[in-house]
Each structure stands twice: as structure tokens, then as C-alpha cells.
N, C-alpha and C positions, 0 to 999 in steps of 0.2 A: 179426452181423446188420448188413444194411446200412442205411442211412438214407439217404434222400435228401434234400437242406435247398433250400430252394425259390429260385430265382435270377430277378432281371427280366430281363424280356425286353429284348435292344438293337437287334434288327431286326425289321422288318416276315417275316410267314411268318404260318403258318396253322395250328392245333392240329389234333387226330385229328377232331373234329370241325366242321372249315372255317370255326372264326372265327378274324379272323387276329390275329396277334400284336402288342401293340402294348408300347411305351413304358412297365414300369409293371406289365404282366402278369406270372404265375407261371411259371415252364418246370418240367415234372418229369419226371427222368429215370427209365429203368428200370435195373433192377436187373440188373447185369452179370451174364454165362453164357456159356459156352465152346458151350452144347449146340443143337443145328442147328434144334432146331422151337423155342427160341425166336427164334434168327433169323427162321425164319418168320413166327413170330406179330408182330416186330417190321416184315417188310415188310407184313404184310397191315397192320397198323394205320398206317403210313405211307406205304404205297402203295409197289407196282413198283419197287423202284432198279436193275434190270436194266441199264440204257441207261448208270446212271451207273457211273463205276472205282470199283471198292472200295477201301475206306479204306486197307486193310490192303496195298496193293499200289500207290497211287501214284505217280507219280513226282515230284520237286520240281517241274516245272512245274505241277502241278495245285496250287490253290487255292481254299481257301473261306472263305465268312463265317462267322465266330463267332456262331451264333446267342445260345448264353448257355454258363453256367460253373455247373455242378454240385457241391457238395460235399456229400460223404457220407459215413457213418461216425463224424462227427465228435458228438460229447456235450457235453463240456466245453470244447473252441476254437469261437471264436464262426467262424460261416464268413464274413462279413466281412472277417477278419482273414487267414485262408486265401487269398481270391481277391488281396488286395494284393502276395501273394505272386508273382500271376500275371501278366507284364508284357503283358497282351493283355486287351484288353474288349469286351463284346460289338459289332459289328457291324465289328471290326479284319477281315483280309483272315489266312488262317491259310496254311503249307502244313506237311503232316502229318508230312511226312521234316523241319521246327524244330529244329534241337537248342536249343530255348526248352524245348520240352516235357520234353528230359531234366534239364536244367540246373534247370528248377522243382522237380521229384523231389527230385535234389539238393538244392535248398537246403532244402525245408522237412525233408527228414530230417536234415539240417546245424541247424533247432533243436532239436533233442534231444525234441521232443513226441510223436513217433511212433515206432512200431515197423515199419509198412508206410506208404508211399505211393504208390500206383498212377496214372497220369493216362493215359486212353482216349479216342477220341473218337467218339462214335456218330452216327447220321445225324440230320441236324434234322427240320422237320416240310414243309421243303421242298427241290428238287435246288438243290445247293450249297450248302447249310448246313450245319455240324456244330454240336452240342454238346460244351463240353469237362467230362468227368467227372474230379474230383478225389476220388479213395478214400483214406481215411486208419485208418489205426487206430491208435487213442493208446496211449500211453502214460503214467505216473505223473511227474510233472513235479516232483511234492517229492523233490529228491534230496537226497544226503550224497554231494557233489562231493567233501570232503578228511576223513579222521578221521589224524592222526601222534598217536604218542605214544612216549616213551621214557625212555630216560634221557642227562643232558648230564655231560660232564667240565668242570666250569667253577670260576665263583670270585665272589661276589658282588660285594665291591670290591678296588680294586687294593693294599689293605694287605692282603687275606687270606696266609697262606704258604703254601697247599699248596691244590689241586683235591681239588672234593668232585663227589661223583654227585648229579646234582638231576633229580625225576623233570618230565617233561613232557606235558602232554596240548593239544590245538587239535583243529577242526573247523569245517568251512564248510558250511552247508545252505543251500540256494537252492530258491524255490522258481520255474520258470523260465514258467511260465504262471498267472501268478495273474488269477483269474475269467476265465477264458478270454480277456485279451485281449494275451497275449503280454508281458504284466508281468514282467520278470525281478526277484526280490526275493531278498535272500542273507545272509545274515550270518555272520561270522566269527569266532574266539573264539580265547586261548590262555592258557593258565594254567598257570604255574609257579612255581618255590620262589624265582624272582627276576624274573621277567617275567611282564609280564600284558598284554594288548592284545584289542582290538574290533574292530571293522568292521562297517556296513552299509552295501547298493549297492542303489538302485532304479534300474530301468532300463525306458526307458516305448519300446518300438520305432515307429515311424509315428506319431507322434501330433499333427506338426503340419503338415497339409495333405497329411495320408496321405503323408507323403515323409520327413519328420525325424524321429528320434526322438531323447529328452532322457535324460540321465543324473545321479546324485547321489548322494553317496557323504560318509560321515563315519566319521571314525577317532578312536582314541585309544589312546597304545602307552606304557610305560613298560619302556622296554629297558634293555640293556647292550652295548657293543659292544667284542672283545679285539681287541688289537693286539700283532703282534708274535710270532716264533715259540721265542724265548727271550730276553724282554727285560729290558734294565735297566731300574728306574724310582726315579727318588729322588722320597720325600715326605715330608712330616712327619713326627718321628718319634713325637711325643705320649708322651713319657715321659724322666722325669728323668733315667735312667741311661744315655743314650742322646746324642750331640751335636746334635742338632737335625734330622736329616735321616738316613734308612734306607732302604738298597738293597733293593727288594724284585723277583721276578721276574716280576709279571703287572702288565701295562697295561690299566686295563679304564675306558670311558668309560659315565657313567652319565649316562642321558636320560630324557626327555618330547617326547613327539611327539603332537601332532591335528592334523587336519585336515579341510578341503573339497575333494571334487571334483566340478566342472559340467563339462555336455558334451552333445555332440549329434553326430548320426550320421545318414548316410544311404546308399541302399543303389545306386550305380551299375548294377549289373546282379544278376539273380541269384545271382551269385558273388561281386562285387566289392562290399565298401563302405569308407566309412571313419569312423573318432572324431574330434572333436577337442574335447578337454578342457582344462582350466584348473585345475592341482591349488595348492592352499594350506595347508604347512606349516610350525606353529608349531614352533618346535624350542626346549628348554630344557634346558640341560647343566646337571645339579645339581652333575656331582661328574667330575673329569678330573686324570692326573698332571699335574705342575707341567712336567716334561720327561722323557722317556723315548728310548730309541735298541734298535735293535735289530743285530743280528749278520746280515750279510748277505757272505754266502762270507768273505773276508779281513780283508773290513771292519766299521767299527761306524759307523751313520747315525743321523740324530734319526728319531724317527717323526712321520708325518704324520700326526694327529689326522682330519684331513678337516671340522672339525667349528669353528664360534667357539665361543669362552667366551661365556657365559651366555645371552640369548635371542638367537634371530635367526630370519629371514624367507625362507621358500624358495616364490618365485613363479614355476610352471612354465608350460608351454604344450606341450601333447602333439600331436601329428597322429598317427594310425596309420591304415595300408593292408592288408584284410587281404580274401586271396583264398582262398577256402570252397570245395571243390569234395568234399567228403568223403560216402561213403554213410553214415556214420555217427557222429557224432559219440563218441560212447561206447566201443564197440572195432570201432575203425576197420580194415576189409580192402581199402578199393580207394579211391584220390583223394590229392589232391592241399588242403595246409594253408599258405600263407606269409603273415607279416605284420611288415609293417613300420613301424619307429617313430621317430621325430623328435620329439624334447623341448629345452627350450629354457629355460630361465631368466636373466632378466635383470633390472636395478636398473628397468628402463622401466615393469616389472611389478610396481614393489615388493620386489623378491627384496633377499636381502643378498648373493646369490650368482651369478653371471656363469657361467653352463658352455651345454655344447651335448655331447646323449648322441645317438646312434646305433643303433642295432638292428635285428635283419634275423634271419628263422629259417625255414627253408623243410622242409616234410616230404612224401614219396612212399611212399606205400604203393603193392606190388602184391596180387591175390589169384592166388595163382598157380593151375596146374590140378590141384592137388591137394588145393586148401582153404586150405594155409600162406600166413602174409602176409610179406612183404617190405615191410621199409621203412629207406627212408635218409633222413636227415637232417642239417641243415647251421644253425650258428649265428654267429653274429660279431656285435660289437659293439666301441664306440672312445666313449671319453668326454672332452672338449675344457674346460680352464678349471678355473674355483673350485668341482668338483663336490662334494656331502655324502657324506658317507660311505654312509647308507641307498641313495643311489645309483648309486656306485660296482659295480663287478663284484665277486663274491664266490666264494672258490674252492668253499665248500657249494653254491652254484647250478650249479658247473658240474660237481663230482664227486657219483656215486651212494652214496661210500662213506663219506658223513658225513652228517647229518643236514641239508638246507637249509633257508634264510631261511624263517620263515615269521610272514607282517605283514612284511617287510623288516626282521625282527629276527634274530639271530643266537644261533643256540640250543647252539652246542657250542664250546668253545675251543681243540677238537683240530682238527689239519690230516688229510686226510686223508694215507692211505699215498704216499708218493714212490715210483712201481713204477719207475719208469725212474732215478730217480737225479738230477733235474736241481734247476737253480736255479728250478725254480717251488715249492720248499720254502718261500724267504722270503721270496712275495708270498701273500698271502689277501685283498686289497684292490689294484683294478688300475684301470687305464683301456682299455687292450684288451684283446677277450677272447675265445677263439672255439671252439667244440665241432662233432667230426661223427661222425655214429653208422652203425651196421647193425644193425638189429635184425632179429630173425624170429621170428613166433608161430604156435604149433598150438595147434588146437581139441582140446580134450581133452573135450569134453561139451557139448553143444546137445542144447534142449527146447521144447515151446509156448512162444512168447511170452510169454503168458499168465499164465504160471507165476511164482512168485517170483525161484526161480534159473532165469536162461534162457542163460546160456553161462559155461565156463573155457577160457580161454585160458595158454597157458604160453610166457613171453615169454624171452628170452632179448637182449642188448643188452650191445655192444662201443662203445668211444669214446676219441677220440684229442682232448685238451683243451688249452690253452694261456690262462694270466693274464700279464700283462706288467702291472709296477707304471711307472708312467712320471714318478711324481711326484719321488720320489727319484732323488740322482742315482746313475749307474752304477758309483763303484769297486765295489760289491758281490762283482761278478761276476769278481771277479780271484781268486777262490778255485775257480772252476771254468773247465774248459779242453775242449773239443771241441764233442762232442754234447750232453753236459751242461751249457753255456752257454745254450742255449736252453731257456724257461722252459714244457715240454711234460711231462705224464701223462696213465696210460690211467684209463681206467675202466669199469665193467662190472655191470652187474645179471641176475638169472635168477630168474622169479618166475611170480608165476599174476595171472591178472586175472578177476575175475568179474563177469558181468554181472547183475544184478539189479532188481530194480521199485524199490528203493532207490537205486540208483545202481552207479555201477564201483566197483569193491575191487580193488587192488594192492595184493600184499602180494609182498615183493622179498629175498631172502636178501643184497642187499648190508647191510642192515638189521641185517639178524644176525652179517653179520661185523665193524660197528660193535660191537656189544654184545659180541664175542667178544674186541674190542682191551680194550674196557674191563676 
């Protein structure tokens, strides 16, 4: 059903019945139709547009004034919130061939609140005026953006002797329109046999001078992080029969992590906007080996904790750049995703820590002429200085074939498979980092909208990855010789994606072949 929500008037014109428009006044649109006698009925009630070009045939030289901005459809988004969307207001100078008008489409399907968005423009109430009509039809906004669960190969502390299976479960629910005024609200969970961790993020878009929007965010993680791919570690031995000190094989760092993040954002163009945040974490190492070293090709090196003993102070400074051009957020068939990020920690800010991270991720979808999507994608990132480990590169972020960070915690102590053979076996903690993929998805079932299940997709995803550890120094690599010098593997997923009024579900068979190693 459509709805039309009532918009003031920003030029001078004259309604159906000849009083004219003013400052303040209601505009109401009619109710879109493809069918010729309402055309009709629409000139008879606006009078003769004979003389003037039709809309639909234009050319850029032609131009007109905005009389007003239509939204409809809409229930639950306040249409306020909609028109800010719109970078034109009434009595602006419009012409019809804009690619403003597709680029607004784009973005508001790029918030995830809709299922359709249509934007048309119909004749005003005088020649050279149009009305711009915005049609939307929503969507369920409480998603379940993330559900992981499994099982980990791990080790609680670094005395344990041998890996045990620990089951896991996490999930992020967001709800991304709360009271209809584009409120993002989210929280995050994760709960297992040795880690537990929180998160919430509110996030308020436009809210100061219809231009900025504020962000804020609280955590609370009690991790674990391994190190090392068969390490030595000497520690206490805590027993009489013993000399004071026992070699054991797992390096494992036990922590406490909260924090704050503030921030604020604003949106250059309908594609373009940026963050910039100010993150504050407290960090508290309960429990760390005394010294430990790991096996790297020929060699045996100390390992780099990444991390001080006992509390310490991590004061960031984030910028991100991130350009939206996507029809849809959810399962995306056509557009373009990049965003880029500059973090910055320094003593000027309180930090105990001095580094500079990098990042950069750019993705292209096609829809091709047969329905299937194409998409390629490209990642890299470089980390500079006394960076923490939680943000350092990690080889779970970059292979599908082991469980990833989730909270920037590390949930499995197995590396993934080495397909290639190389020396990126004995880095799982790096400073550069970089992935590039192919992917391609078929539609295997679309339905109404409406409906609860409304699409599967069946995805398929190749990737060619590289960790470089740069902290340590390099004899390591004296134990490998050619192609396997270089610290590169593949990686690979093939799975379904479904779309739902709940949210997207991936479920991914590299998944299964994790479970299949264990």
C-alpha cells in the first residue's frame, strides 16, 4: 500500500485549486501508475502539460525547480530522516538525467532499512516544477548480523600439556533503525570454556546540525592469545620433584581488556563519508610465559609477546574513508564497497604505546546477464611501531579455513592448512598483510519480499593471502629456499547465503572442513 507523508512546500506555485503555494504549506503526492487514464486524470487536474517536454524524455539542458520531496511508503522511518538523505531541497534548480537521483537510491538501500527504493519525479502544480517522490518499502531492521559457533583446539594456560576441544558460541544483534530515526544499536556476545567477552555500539547518524553524526561503544573481553607454532616455553615448575623450571610446548598470554569508543561522522556525498574515533583500551595481562621462542625454518627466535606486563594504556585515533555504492547491502549483486582506515596511537594521547596501522579493502560486484554475481576483491594493510597484539594482523582474519577473531579475540590455536608449502606457517601475528579474492554467486531461490525466507544464494570464493611477521628478525627463513621463501597461501570457501527478515545466514563448508581436521 502506498502512503504518501506530507512535505512543505519550498516554492511559490499554486494547488489543484488555485491557491498558491506558500512557505509552510502541505504538498500531496499522488499515487504512482504506469496506466494512461491516470495520466490523464493527472493532466486534467493540473492542467495541459502539452507545450512542456516530458519528464521522462529530457534532455540535461532542461531544468526545473523542486517544488517539494515526497515520501511514501514509509511506517516505521520517520520521513524526516529520509529527505536528509536527499542532497536537494525544495526550491533547489533540479535536471532529471542527476545521477544525484540514482546515487540517493543507492544510498538509502546501502542502509539496510529497505527492500525497494524507487525515486520518480512527477509534474508540480505549475510549468517548471517537479515534485520529487521517494517510495520505499521497509524492511525488518532487528537483524542477527553474526551467529559463529563451534568448536576450538586450544589450551587454557600455558602449563596445560596437551590441547583440549572447547565448544564456542558468539552473536551480534543490531538493531539498525531504532524508533524510526536511524539509531544503529548492536550488541555483541561470546561465550566460551575460556573466553568471554561484550560489546555495545550506539550509533546516532545526523544528529548534530543534520550533518554529524555521534558514535559510542563499550567493551569488556577476557581473552587468551597463543603464540608460536611449536613453541618452547620455560615456567615455573611448582613441584618438588622437579628443578625449578619445565619446558612446556604452548605459549599462551592471559588478559583483560575494556574499553571506550567516541566518534563522529559525517556524510560528504551520498556515497562518500567518513569516522573518526578516539578508541580507549585498558589492557591487563594476568598471567604471560617468563620467556618463550619459537622454531622458525632453521632457526629458534624469542617470541614477541606484543603485549607489556601488567596494566597498560592503548590511546588510539582512527580516521576511516568509506565509499558505499552497493544496491544492497545484505547480498550484494551490483556496486562497488571501499574503506579506508588510518589509526594512530601515541604517548601525546596517553597510550603506553607509539604505532601507526594502515588499511585499505576495496570490493566489486557485477550482476551479470544471467542473474550470477561476480565479485573481486582486494585487501592490504602495514602496521608501523610498538603495535598490541589485539592489533596486529592475524592469519584467522585472513584464512576462511580456521575459525576468525571474534571481539579481536582468538578463538583456535591451530594454524590453518599450509596449501602451498611456504614460510607463512611460522607467522600467525604480522605487520603486513594482504588478501585478494574471486568470488561468484547463484541464485538458487528468490520469493516475495515479504516473506520470511526471501533469497539463497550459493557462493563460491578462491583467495590468494600473504602475513609477513616483521618484528622478528629474519634468519628464520634460512630453512626455506625458492618460492617457499615467500610467506603466501590459498584459501577458499563454498557455501549458501540466505536472505531473510532476520537478517543474512552464511553458512560455509570451509567450516566443516575445520571440524573435519579436528
Amino acid at each position: 500500500m502506498l502512503l504518501a507523508s506530507p512535505i512543505v512546500a519550498g516554492a511559490q506555485g499554486s494547488d489543484p485549486k488555485g491557491e498558491p503555494y506558500r512557505p509552510g504549506d502541505v504538498v500531496q503526492a499522488r499515487a504512482p501508475s504506469d496506466d494512461s487514464a491516470d495520466d490523464e486524470a493527472f493532466v486534467d487536474r493540473y492542467g495541459d502539460a502539452s507545450d512542456e517536454t516530458d519528464i521522462g524524455a529530457v534532455t540535461s539542458q532542461v531544468r526545473y525547480v523542486l517544488e517539494g520531496i515526497v515520501v511514501s511508503g514509509n511506517t516505521r522511518t520517520k520521513a524526516r530522516l529520509i529527505r536528509k538523505f536527499v542532497p536537494l531541497k525544495p526550491g533547489d534548480f533540479l535536471d532529471p538525467e542527476s545521477p544525484e537521483l540514482l546515487e540517493t537510491e543507492w544510498r538509502l538501500m546501502g542502509t539496510g532499512w529497505f527492500d525497494e527504493v524507487d525515486i520518480r519525479l512527477e509534474r508540480g502544480a505549475e510549468r517548471g516544477y517537479v515534485v520529487m517522490v521517494v517510495e520505499v518499502q521497509e524492511r525488518n531492521t532487528v537483524i542477527v548480523e553474526q551467529v559463529v559457533l563451534g568448536l576450538s583446539e586450544s589450551v587454557k594456560e600455558t602449563t596445560d600439556r596437551s590441547r583440549n576441544l572447547f565448544p564456542w558460541f558468539g552473536f551480534k544483534v543490531t538493531e539498525t533503525n531504532l524508533a524510526g530515526l536511524g539509531i544503529r544499536l548492536s550488541g555483541t556476545a561470546l561465550v566460551s570454556g575460556f573466553q568471554q567477552g561484550g560489546r555495545a555500539d550506539l550509533a546516532y547518524p545526523k544528529l548534530i546540525k543534520n550533518e554529524y553524526g555521534i558514535r559510542f561503544a563499550s567493551y569488556f573481553l577476557n581473552g587468551r592469545e597463543f603464540y608460536g607454532n611449536d613453541p618452547l616455553v620455560s615456567v615455573p615448575c611448582g613441584m618438588s620433584t622437579c628443578p625449578g623450571t619445565s619446558v612446556v610446548n604452548y605459549a599462551v598470554v592471559r588478559y583483560r581488556r575494556g574499553g571506550f569508543v567516541l566518534g563522529t561522522g559525517k556524510d560528504f556525498t551520498n556515497k562518500l563519508r567518513y569516522q573518526l574515533d578516539w578508541i580507549g583500551d585498558i589492557v591487563s595481562v594476568l598471567n604471560r610465559p617468563e620467556a618463550a621462542s619459537d622454531v622458525r625454518g632453521n632457526g629458534i627466535l624469542p617470541i614477541n609477546f606484543a603485549i607489556e606486563d601488567g596494566h597498560s594504556f592503548v590511546s588510539t585515533i582512527r580516521f576511516s574513508l568509506i565509499f558505499d555504492k552497493r544496491d544492497d547491502p545484505g547480498i550484494t549483486k551490483e556496486g562497488v564497497l571501499f574503506q579506508g582506515d588510518v589509526s594512530v596511537g601515541t604517548r601525546f594521547l596517553g597510550s603506553d604505546y607509539d604505532y601507526l596501522k594502515i588499511e585499505a579493502r576495496v570490493r566489486r560486484w557485477w550482476l551479470l546477464p544471467w542473474k550470477h554475481t561476480l565479485l573481486v576483491s582486494a585487501y592490504g594493510g602495514a602496521a608501523f611501531g610498538n603495535t598490541p597484539f589485539f592489533y596486529l594482523f592475524h592469519i584467522s582474519d585472513l584464512s576462511d579455513l580456521i575459525p576468525p577473531r571474534f571481539l579481536e579475540m582468538q578463538l583456535d590455536a591451530r594454524r590453518p592448512p599450509n596449501l602451498l608449502n611456504t614460510s607463512i606457517d611460522d607467522n600467525h601475528l604480522g605487520e603486513l598483510a594482504w588478501r585478494i579474492d574471486l568470488g561468484y554467486d547463484v541464485p538458487v531461490y528468490e520469493r516475495a519480499r515479504e516473506r520470511g525466507l526471501r533469497e539463497i544464494n550459493l557462493y563460491t570464493l578462491i583467495g590468494l593471502l600473504s602475513l609477513e611477521n616483521l618484528r622478528d628478525p629474519r634468519p628464520g627463513l634460512s630453512g626455506y629456499s625458492g618460492f617457499s621463501r615467500y610467506p603466501l597461501d590459498l584459501t577458499f570457501d563454498i557455501g549458501f547465503r540466505f536472505d531473510t527478515r532476520a537478517g543474512v545466514f552464511q553458512v560455509g563448508f570451509s567450516t566443516i572442513l575445520g571440524f573435519i581436521r579436528l
